[in-house]
C-alpha positions in Angstrom: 98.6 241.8 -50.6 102.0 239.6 -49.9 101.1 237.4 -46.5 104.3 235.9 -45.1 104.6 233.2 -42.4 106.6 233.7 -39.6 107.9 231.0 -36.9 104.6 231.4 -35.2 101.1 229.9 -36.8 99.4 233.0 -37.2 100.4 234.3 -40.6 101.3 238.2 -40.8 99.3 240.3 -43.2 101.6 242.9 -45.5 100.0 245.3 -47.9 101.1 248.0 -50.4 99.7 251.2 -49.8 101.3 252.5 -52.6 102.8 255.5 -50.4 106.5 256.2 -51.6 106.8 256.4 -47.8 105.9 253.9 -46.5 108.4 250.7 -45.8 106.7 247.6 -46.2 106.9 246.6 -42.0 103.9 246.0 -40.6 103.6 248.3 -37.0 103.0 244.1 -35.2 105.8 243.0 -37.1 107.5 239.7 -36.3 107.8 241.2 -32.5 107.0 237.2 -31.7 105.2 238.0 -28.6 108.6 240.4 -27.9 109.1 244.4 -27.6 108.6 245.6 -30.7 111.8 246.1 -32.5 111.4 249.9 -33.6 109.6 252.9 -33.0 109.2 255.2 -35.5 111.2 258.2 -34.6 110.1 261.1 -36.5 107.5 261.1 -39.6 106.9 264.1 -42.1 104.8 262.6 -45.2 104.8 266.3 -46.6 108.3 265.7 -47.7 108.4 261.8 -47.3 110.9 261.4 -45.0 110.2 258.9 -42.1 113.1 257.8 -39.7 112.7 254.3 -37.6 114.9 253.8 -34.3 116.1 250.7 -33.7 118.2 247.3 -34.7 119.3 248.4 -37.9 119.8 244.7 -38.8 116.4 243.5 -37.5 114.7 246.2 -39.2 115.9 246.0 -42.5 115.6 241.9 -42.4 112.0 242.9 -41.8 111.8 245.2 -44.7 110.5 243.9 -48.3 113.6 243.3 -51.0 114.1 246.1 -53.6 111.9 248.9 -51.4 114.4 251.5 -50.3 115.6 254.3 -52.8 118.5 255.9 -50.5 120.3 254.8 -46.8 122.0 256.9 -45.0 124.1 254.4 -42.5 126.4 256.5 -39.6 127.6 253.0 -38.3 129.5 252.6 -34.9 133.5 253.6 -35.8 133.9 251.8 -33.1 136.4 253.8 -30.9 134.5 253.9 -27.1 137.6 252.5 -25.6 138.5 254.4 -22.7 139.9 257.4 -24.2 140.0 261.0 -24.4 139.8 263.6 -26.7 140.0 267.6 -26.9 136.5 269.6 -27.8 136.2 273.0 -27.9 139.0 273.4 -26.2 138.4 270.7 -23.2 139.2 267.4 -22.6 136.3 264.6 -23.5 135.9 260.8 -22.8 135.3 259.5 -26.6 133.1 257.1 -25.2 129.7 257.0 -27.0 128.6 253.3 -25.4 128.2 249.7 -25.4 127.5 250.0 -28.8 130.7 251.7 -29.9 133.0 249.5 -28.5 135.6 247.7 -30.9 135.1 243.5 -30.4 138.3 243.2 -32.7 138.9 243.6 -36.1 137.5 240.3 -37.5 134.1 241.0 -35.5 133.7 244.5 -36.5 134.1 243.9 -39.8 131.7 240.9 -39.7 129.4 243.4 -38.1 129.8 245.9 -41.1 129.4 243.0 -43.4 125.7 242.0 -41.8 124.3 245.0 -42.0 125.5 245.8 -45.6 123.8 242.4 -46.6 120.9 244.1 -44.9 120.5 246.8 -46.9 121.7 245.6 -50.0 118.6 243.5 -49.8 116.7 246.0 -49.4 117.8 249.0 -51.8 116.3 249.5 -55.1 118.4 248.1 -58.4 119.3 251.6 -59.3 119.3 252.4 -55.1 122.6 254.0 -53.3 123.8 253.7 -49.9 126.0 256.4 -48.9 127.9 255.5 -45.2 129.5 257.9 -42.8 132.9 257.0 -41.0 136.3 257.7 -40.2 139.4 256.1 -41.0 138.8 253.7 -38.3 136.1 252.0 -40.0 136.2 253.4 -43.5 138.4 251.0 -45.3 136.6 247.9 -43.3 133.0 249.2 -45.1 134.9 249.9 -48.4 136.2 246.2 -48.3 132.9 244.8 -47.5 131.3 246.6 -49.9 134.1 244.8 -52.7 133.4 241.5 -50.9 129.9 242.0 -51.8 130.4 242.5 -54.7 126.7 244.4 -56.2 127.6 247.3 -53.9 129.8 249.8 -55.9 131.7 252.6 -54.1 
């Protein structure tokens, strides 16, 4: 049993089940008297596959180092801005969100560098991350991976 102290007295309590599935984040998890910060979104143990919703950051800071095997990251490509494009045949707003918006190049790609610290603390030695994008983003995640320098791509 690993029991870390969090900003508030009462210490949280962590322990191993020894499950392949499960991720080392205790369901009251440093929520510091706030909403919790995920929900887990679907759970199959049969095949081991459990997907959390939520701050991808603030879940993966919560995580225990060297605990993850695989991550699968779609991040934002960051192109809600207004625009349109043609599906199927129509004409579509590309805008996905708050969350999708582009806040400049130096803040996206200190976005993509956060929460590729994230997980590299997270993944395994031998782990691997494989990341979704388009050309938008792409080259900014390929250059913080270099900049990380233990992430290989």
């Amino acid at each position: 049993m690993l029991i870390l102290k969090p900003m508030k007295k009462k210490p949280i309590k962590y322990s191993h089940s020894g499950n392949p599935l499960e991720f080392y984040i205790a369901e009251e998890t440093a929520s510091y008297g706030h909403k919790k910060p995920f929900f887990t979104y679907y759970d199959n143990p049969e095949r081991s596959i459990r997907l959390l919703k939520g701050d991808c950051i603030e879940i993966l800071n919560q995580a225990r180092e060297n605990s993850v095997d695989m991550i699968f990251a779609d991040p934002p490509y960051f192109l809600s801005n207004g625009g349109i494009t043609c599906h199927a045949g129509r004409m579509v707003s590309v805008n996905k969100g708050k969350w999708d918006k582009s806040k400049g190049v130096i803040e996206n790609h200190e976005f993509i560098l956060n929460w590729l610290k994230a997980c590299q603390r997270v993944l395994k030695p031998n782990g691997t991350i494989w990341v979704s994008g388009t050309t938008h983003i792409i080259y900014s995640v390929g250059f913080a991976m270099q900049e990380l320098g233990a992430l290989s791509i």
